[in-house]
C-alpha positions as CSV (number, residue, x, y, z in Angstrom):
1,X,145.3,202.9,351.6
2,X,145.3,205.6,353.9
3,X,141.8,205.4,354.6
4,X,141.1,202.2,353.2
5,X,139.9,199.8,355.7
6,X,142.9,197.3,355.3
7,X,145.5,195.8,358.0
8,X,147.8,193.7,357.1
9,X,150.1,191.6,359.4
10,X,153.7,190.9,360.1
11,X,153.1,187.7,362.2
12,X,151.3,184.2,360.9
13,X,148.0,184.1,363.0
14,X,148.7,181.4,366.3
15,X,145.8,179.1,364.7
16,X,146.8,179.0,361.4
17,X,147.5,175.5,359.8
18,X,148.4,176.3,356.2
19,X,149.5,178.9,353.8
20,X,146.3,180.3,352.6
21,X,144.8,180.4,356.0
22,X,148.2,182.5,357.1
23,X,148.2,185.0,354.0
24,X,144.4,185.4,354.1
25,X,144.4,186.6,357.4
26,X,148.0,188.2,357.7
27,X,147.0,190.4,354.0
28,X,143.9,191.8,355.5
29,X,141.3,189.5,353.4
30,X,139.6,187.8,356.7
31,X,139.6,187.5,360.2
32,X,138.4,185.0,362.6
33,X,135.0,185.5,364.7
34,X,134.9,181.8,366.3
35,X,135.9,178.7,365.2
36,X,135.1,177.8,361.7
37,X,133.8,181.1,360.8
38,X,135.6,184.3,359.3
39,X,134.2,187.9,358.2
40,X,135.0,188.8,354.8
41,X,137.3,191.7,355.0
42,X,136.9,194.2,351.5
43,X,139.8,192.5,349.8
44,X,138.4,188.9,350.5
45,X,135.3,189.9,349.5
46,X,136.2,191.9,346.4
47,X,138.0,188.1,345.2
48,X,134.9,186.2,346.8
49,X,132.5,187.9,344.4
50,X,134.5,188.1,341.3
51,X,135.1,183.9,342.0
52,X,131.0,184.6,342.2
53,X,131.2,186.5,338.7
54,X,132.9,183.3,336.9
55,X,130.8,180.7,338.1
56,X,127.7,182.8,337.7
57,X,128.7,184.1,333.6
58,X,129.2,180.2,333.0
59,X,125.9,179.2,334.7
60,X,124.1,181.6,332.6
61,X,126.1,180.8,329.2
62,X,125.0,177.2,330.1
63,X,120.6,178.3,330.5
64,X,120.6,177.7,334.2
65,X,118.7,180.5,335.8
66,X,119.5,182.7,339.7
67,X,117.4,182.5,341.9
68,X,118.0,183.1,346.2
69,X,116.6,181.0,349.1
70,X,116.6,181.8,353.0
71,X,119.4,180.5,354.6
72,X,116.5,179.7,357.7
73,X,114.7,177.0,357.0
74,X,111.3,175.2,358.7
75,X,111.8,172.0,360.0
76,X,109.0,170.0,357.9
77,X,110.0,169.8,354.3
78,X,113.5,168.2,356.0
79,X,111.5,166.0,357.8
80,X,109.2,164.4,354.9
81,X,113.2,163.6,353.3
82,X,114.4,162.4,356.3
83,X,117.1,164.5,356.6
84,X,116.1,166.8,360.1
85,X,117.6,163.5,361.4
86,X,120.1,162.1,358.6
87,X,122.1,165.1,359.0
88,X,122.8,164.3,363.3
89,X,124.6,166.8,365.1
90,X,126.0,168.5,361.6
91,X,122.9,170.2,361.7
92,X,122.2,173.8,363.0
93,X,119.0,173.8,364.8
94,X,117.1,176.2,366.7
95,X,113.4,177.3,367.7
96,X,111.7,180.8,367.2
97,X,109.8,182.2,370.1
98,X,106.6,180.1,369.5
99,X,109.1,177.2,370.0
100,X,108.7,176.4,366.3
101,X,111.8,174.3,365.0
102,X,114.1,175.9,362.1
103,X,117.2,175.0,360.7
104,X,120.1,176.8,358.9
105,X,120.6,175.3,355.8
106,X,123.4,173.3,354.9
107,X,121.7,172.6,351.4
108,X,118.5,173.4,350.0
109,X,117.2,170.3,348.0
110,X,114.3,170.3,349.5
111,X,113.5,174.4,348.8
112,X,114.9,173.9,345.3
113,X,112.7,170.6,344.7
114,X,109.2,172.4,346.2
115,X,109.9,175.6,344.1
116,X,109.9,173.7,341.7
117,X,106.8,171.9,342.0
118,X,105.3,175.3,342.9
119,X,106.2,176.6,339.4
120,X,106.3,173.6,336.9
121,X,103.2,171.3,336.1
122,X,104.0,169.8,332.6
123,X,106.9,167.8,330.7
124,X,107.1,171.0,328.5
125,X,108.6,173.3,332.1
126,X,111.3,170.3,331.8
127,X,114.3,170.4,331.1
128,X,114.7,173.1,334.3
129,X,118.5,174.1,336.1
130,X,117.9,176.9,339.1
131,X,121.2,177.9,340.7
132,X,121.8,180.3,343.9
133,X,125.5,181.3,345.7
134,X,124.1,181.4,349.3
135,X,125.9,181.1,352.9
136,X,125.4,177.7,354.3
137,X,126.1,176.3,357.8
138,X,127.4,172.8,359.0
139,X,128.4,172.2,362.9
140,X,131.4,171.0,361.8
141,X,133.2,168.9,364.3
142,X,136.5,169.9,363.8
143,X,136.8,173.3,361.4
144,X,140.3,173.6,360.6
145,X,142.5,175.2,357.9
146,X,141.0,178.6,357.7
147,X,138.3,178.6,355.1
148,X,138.8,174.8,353.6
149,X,137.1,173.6,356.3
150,X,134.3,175.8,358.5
151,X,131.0,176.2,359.7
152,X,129.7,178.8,357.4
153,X,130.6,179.2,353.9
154,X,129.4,180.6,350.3
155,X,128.2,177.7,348.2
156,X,126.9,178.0,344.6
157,X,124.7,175.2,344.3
158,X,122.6,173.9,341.5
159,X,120.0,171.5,340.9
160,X,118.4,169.7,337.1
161,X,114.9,168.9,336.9
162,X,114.3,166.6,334.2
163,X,111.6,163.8,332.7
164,X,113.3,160.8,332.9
165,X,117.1,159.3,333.3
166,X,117.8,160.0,329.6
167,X,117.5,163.6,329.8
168,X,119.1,163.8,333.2
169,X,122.1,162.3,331.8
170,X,122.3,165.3,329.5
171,X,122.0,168.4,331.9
172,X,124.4,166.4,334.2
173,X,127.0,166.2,331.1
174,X,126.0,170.2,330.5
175,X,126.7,170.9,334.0
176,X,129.9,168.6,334.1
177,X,131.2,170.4,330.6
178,X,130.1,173.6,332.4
179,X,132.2,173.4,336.0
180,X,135.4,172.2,333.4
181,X,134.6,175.9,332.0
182,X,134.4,177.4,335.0
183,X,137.3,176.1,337.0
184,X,139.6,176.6,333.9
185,X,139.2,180.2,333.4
186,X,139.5,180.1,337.1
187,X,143.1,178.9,336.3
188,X,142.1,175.6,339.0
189,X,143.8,172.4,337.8
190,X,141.3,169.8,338.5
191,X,140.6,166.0,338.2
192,X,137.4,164.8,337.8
193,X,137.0,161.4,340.5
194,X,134.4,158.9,341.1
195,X,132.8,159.5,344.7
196,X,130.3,158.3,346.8
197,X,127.0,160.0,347.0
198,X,126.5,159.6,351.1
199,X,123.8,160.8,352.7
200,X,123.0,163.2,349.5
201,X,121.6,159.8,347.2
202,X,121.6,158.9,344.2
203,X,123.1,156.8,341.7
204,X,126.0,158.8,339.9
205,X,128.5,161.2,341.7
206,X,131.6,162.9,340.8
207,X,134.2,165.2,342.4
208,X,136.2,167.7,341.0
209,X,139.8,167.6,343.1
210,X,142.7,170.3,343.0
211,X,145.6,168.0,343.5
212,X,147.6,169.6,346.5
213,X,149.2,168.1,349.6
214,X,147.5,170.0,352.2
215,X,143.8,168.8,350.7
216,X,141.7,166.5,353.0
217,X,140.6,164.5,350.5
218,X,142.8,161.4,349.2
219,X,141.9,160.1,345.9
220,X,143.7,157.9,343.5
221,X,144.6,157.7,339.8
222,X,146.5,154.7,337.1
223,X,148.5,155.8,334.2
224,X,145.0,154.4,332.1
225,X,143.1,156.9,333.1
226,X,141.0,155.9,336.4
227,X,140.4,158.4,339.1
228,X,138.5,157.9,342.2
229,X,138.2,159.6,345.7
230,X,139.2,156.8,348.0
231,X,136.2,156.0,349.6
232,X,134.5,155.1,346.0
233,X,137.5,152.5,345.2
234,X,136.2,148.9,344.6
235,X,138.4,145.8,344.9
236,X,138.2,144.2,341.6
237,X,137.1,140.7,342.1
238,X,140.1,138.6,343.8
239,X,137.8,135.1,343.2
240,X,137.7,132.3,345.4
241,X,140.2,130.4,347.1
242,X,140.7,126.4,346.9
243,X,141.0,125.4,350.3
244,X,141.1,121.0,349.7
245,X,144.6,121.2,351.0
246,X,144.2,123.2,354.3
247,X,144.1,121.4,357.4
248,X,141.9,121.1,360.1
249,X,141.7,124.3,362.6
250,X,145.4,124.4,364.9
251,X,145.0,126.8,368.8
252,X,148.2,128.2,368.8
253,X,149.1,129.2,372.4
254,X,149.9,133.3,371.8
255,X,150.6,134.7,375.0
256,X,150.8,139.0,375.0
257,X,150.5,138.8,370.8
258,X,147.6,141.4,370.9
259,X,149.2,143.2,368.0
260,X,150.1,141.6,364.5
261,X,153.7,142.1,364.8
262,X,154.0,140.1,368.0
263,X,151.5,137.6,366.7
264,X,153.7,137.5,363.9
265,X,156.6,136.4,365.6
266,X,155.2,133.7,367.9
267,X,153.0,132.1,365.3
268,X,156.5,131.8,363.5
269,X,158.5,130.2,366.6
270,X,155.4,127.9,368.0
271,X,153.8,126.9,364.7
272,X,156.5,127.4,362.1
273,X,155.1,126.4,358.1
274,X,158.1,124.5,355.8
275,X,157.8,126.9,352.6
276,X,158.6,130.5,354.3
277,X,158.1,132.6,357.1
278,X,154.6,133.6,358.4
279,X,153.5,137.6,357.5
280,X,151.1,140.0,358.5
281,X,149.5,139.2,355.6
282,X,148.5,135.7,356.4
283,X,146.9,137.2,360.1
284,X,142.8,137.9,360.1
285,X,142.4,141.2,362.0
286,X,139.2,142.0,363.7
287,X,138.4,145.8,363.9
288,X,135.5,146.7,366.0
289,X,133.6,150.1,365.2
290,X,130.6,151.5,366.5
291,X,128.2,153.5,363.7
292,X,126.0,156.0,365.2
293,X,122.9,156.6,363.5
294,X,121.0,160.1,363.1
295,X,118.6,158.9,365.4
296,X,121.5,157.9,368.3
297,X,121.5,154.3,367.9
298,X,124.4,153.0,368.0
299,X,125.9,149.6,366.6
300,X,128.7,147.4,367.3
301,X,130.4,146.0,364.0
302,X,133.1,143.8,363.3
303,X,134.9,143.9,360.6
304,X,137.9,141.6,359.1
305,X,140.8,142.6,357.4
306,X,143.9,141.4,356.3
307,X,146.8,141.9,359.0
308,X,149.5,144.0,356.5
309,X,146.3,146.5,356.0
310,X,144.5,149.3,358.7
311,X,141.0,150.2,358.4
312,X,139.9,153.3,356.4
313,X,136.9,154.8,358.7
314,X,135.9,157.1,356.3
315,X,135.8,154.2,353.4
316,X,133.6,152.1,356.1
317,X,131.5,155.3,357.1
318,X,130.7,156.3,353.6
319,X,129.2,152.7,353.0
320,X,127.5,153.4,356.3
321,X,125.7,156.5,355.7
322,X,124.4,158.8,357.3
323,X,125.8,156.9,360.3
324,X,128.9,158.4,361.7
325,X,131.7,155.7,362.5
326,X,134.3,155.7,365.2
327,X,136.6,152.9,367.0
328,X,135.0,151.1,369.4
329,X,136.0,151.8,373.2
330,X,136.9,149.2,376.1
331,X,133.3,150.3,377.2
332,X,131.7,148.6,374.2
333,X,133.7,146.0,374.5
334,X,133.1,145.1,377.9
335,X,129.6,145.0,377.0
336,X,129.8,141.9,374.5
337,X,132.2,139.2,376.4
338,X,132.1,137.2,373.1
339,X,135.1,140.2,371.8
340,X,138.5,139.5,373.8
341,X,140.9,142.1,372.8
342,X,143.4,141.3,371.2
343,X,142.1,138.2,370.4
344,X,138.7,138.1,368.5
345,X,138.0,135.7,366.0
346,X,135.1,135.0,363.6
347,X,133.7,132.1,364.8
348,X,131.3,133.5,368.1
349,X,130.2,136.5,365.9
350,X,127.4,137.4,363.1
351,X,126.3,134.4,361.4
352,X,128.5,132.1,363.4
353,X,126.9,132.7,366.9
354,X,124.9,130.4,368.7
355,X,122.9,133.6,369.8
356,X,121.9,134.6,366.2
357,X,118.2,134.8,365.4
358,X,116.0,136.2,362.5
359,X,112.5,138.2,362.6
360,X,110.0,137.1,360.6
361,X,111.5,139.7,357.9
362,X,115.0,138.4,357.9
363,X,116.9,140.9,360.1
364,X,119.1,139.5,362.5
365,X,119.3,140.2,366.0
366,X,121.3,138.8,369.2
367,X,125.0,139.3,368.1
368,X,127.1,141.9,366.3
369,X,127.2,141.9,363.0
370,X,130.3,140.8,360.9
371,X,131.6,141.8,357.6
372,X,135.1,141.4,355.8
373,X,137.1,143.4,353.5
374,X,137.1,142.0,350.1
375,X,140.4,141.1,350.3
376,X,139.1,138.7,352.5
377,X,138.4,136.1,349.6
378,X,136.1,132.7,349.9
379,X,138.5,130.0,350.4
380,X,141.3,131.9,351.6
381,X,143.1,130.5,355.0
382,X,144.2,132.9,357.9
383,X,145.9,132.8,361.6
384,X,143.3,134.7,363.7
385,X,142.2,135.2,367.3
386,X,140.6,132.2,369.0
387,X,138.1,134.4,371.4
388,X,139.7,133.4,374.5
389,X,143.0,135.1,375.9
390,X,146.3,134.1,374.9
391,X,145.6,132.0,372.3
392,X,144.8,132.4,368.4
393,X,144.1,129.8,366.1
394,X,145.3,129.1,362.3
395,X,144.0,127.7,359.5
396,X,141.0,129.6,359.8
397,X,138.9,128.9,356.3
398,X,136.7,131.8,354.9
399,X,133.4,129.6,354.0
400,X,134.2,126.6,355.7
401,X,134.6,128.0,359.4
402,X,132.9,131.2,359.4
403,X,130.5,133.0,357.4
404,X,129.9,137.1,357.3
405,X,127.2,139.3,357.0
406,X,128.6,140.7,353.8
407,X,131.5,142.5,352.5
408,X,132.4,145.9,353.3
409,X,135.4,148.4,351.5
410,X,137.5,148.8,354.5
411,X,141.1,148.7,353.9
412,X,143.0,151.7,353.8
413,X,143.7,151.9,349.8
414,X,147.7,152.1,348.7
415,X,149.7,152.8,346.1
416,X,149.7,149.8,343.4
417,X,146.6,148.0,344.2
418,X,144.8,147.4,341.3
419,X,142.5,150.0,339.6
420,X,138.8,148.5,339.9
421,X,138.7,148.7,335.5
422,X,142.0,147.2,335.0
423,X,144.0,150.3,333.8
424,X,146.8,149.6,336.1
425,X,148.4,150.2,339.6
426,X,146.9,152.9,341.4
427,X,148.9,155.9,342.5
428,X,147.9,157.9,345.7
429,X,147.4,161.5,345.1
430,X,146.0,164.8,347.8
431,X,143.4,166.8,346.9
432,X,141.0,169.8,347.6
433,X,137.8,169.2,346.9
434,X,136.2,172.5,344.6
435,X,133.1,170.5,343.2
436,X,130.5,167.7,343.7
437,X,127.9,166.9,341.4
438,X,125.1,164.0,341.7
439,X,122.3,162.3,339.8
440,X,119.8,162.1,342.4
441,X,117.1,160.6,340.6
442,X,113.8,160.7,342.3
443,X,114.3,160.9,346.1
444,X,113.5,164.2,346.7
445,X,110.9,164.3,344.4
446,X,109.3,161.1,345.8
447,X,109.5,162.4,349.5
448,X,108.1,165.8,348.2
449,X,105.6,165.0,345.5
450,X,107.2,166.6,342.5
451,X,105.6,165.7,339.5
452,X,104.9,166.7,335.8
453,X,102.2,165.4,333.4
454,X,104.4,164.1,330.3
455,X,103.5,164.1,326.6
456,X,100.2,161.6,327.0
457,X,98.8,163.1,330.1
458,X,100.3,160.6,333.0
459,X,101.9,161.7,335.8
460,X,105.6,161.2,335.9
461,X,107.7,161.9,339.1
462,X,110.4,164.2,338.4
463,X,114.6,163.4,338.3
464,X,117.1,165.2,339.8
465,X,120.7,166.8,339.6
466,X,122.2,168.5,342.3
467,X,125.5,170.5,341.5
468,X,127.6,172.1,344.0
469,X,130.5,174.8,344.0
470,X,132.1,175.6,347.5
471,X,132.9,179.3,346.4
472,X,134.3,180.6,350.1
473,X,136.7,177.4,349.7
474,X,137.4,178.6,345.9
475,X,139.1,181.9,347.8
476,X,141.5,179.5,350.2
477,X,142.5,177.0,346.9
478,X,143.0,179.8,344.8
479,X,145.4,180.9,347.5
480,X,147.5,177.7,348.2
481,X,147.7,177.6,344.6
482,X,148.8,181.8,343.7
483,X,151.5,182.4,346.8
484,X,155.4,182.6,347.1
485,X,157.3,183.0,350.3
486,X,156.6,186.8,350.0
487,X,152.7,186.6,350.2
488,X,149.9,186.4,347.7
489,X,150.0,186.4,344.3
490,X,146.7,186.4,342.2
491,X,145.9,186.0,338.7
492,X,144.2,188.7,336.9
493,X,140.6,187.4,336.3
494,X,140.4,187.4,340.4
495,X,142.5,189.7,341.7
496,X,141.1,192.3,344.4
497,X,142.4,195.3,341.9
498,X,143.8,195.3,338.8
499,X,146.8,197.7,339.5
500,X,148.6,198.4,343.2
501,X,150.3,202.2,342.8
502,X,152.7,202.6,344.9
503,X,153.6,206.3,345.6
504,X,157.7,206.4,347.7
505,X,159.7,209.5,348.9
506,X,158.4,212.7,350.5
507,X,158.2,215.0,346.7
508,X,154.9,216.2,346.7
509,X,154.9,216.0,343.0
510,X,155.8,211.9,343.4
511,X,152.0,211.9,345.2
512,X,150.7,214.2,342.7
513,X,151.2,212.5,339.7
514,X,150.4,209.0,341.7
515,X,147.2,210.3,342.3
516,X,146.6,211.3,338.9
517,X,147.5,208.2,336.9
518,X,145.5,206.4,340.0
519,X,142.1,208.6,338.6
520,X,142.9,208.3,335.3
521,X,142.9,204.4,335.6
522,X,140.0,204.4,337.5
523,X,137.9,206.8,334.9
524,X,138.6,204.1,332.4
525,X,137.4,201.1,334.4
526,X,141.0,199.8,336.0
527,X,140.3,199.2,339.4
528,X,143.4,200.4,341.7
529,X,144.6,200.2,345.3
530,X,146.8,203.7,346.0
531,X,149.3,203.8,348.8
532,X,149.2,206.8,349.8
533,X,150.2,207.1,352.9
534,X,152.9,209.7,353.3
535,X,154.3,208.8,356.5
536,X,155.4,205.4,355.9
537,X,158.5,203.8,354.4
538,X,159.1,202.0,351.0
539,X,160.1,199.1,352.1
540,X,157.0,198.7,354.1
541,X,155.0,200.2,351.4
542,X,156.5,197.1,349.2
543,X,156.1,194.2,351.7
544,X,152.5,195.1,351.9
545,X,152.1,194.6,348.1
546,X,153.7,191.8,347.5
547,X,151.5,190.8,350.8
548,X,148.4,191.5,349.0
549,X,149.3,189.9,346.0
550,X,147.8,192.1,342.9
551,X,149.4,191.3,339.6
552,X,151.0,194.5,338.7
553,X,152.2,197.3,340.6
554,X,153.3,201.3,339.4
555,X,155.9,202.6,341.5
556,X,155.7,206.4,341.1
557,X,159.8,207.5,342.9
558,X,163.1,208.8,342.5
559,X,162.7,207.9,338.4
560,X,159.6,210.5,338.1
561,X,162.6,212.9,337.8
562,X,163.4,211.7,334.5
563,X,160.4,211.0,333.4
564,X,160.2,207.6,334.4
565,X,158.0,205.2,336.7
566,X,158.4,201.6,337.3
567,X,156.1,198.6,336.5
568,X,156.1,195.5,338.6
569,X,154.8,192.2,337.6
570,X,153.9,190.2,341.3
571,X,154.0,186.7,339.5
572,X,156.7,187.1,337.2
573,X,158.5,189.3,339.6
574,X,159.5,191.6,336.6
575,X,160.1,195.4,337.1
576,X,159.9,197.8,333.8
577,X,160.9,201.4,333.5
578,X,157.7,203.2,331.7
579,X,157.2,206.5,331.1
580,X,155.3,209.0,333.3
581,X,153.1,209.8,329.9
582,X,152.3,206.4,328.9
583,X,151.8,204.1,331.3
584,X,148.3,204.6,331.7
585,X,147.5,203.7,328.1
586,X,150.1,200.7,328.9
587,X,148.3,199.4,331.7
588,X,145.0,200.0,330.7
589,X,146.2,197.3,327.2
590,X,147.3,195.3,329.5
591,X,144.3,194.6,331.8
592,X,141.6,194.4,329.0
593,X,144.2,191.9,327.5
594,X,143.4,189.2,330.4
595,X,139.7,190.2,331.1
């Protein structure tokens, strides 16, 4: 350690959210070069690349194949997907000197899918999985939590190439059974969740989630087995509603009851109903958002929802992808007078307006459109705003007073809704997410003209897999996972050496023998970190080890006098005496043990 190139900390970095972004920095594994993007210090990068080594012995084991794309990418091949302009302002882009566009790659479908027509011509080339671990970029709008969430990052990513559906099914099961692999000799607790495919495609999508409360992604699970990131929950089917007994539509005068709870209360004192009180439930509240599409149009939607619920904007933007959704401002609003804050109600909207008209292919134009939650049933009767100030209006019927453009998951899911396959209440849960994988199908290889001649000669357009790993994120999971209030404290397969030797006092002969049991480990293939700096104290010589967070420590002191040296376990937080003459054979059983 005396010339190593580490630095560890005392202080928790100022920008520093959560426990692996503090340790990582404050043990000497990264540091910060802007916002959302770190340099890999030796330690970080020595637990990077054996996270790399994992991954990489179960991608083999499984027949995919390495290969390595540029991170720069021409613009063209993105354009024939679509996807220069899908991505919006995630994308990096730039222009060489001959002002020819480039892009740094957030993903490489499209390199994987046109080496792959490059090399393959025939059914027999298929079945086909090509992986790389390559650095990717993505202008993040808001990178936070050290690495969990940046603009550049280390991603293994992987895609299938296969003949049709049926054998697509398999290499998506092989890579499925193959990430379970992976992530358990990783010692990464994981459950496998529905998702959404967004602006990737395709018709099948799964996550793999490290339950923790500091993850970003919120995802649910029931007792019978259903897990689902949040923004791929259904609502199971609620039916319709029998509305023969609900009167005619009521104005309630509502004055300053822009929010439910107020509405609540008047709607109770001016319009009381005989059997109980009025709830938020029984209110229809009108959110207003504004998508933004990759090409900068943006669009004013209204959406119902019951009154006891708030809108989910990422459930509404993932069934709006690849627009990017946001709550509208009083500057949208001020451009449609039909929306009176506060007090908007179906009836002047989508279907319902007078200003409504249809092309000659069906698409509507002239008013916003309007969608509900489906919670929102056919039938159902609500209390809602009556598009004038001040007033609202009840008994509001879904199907006999207004009509939508269509449904649309918005709602905010909770704990005990209903799981979407009937295997009970769901239960909301935190996760990090350490794995995606897709069935494309063919939309890469439609936009880019992969095909293969099958068995009777006919061209058949190739099916996709895509199967991502974020490996830089891997590190920071790994982290929140392995730490105690002291610092870091890794498991074996990943640790940044196998053995932290510790040599304490002034006795030459304590730094002699430390030295030798350190090159005696290392001649047999035990990797080691030696503190061997003379000038400073024990305890600081201690703090930094349990800072850095290898599994076992030697502690070559005061006992050396008889004989004796000490060995530390970090996660058990065991100490041993050993002695001087065997604890090289000791540690060297004890490291092959675990590899």
């Amino acid at each position: 350690m005396s010339k190593s190139f580490i630095k560890t900390l005392r202080e928790d970095p100022a920008d520093a959210e959560v426990e692996s972004h503090k340790l990582l920095v404050r043990a000497g594994y990264i540091r910060r070069t802007a916002p959302g993007v770190y340099t890999w210090l030796p330690l970080g990068l020595r637990v990077l690349r054996k996270i790399e080594a994992v991954i990489r012995e179960e991608m083999d084991k499984a027949g995919a194949q390495e290969l390595l794309f540029s991170a720069l990418q021409p613009r063209e091949p993105y354009e024939k997907t679509g996807r220069w302009d899908e991505y919006g302002p995630n994308l990096f882009r730039l222009q060489d000197r001959r002002e020819n566009d480039y892009l740094l790659a957030p993903t490489h479908e499209e390199m994987f899918t046109l080496a792959t027509k490059d090399m393959c011509s025939s059914y027999k080339d298929l079945p086909l999985v090509i992986y790389q671990f390559q650095t990717k970029f993505r202008d993040e709008a808001r990178p936070r939590a050290g690495l969990l969430r940046t603009r550049e990052f280390v991603m293994k990513d992987a895609y299938s190439f296969d003949v049709n559906t049926e054998s697509l099914a398999a290499s998506y099961q092989l890579m499925r059974d193959t990430y379970e692999r992976a992530f358990t000799r990783l010692g990464l607790p994981y459950v496998i969740c529905r998702a959404v495919a967004g602006a990737m495609g395709g018709s099948h999508s799964e996550e793999f989630l490290m339950p923790c409360a500091i993850g970003e992604d919120s995802y649910v699970v029931s007792d019978g087995g259903y897990a689902a990131n949040v923004e791929a929950v259904t609502t199971p089917d609620l039916g319709d509603v029998d509305f023969s007994s609900i009167g005619d539509p009521v104005d309630i005068d509502s004055p300053d009851a822009k929010s439910i709870e107020r509405l609540v209360e008047v709607v109770n004192a001016a319009y009381p109903r005989a059997d109980r009180l009025w709830e938020a439930a029984d209110m229809l509240k009108n959110v207003v958002v504004v998508a933004t599409y990759p090409d900068g149009e943006r669009e004013l939607i209204v959406i119902g929802i019951p009154g006891d619920r708030e809108a989910d904007l990422k459930r509404i933007e993932a069934q709006l992808a690849p627009a990017e959704v946001e709550m509208a401002t009083a500057e949208d609003l001020a451009a449609h007078p039909e929306l009176v804050a506060g007090y908007i109600g179906p009836r002047h909207i989508g279907p319902n307006s007078p200003k409504r008209t249809y092309d000659d292919n069906g698409v509507a134009h002239g008013s916003v459109r309007y969608f509900v939650d489906p919670h929102i049933r056919r039938g159902s009767a609500w209390i809602t705003g009556a598009d004038r100030p001040e007033w609202h209006t009840a008994n509001i019927v879904f199907g006999r007073d207004f009509e939508v453009d269509g449904t649309i998951e918005a709602v905010e899911v909770r704990d005990g809704d209903p799981a979407p396959d009937g295997s009970g209440p769901l239960r909301m849960e935190r996760g990090i997410e350490i794995g995606h994988i897709f069935q494309l199908g063919t939309k890469y290889a439609d936009a880019l003209g992969l095909t293969v001649l099958d068995e009777n000669g006919k061209t058949r357009v190739v099916t996709m897999g895509s199967y991502g790993i974020g490996v830089s994120r891997l590190v920071a999971a790994l982290a929140e996972l392995n730490h105690d209030e002291r610092g870091l404290a890794w498991p074996a397969l990943i640790a940044p050496a196998d053995v932290h030797i510790i040599a304490t006092g002034k006795d030459e002969q304590i730094f002699h023998t430390a030295q030798s049991i350190a090159e005696e480990l290392d001649s047999q293939g035990i990797s080691v970190i030696y503190d061997d700096r003379p000038r400073m104290s024990a305890g600081v010589k201690f703090t930094d080890y349990e800072l850095i967070g290898v599994p076992r420590a030697i502690v070559v002191g005061r006992g050396l006098a008889d004989g004796q040296v000490e060995l530390r376990d970090r996660r058990a937080g065991e100490n041993i005496s050993v002695p001087v003459d065997e604890i090289v054979s000791r540690v060297v059983e004890d490291v092959r043990s675990v590899r």
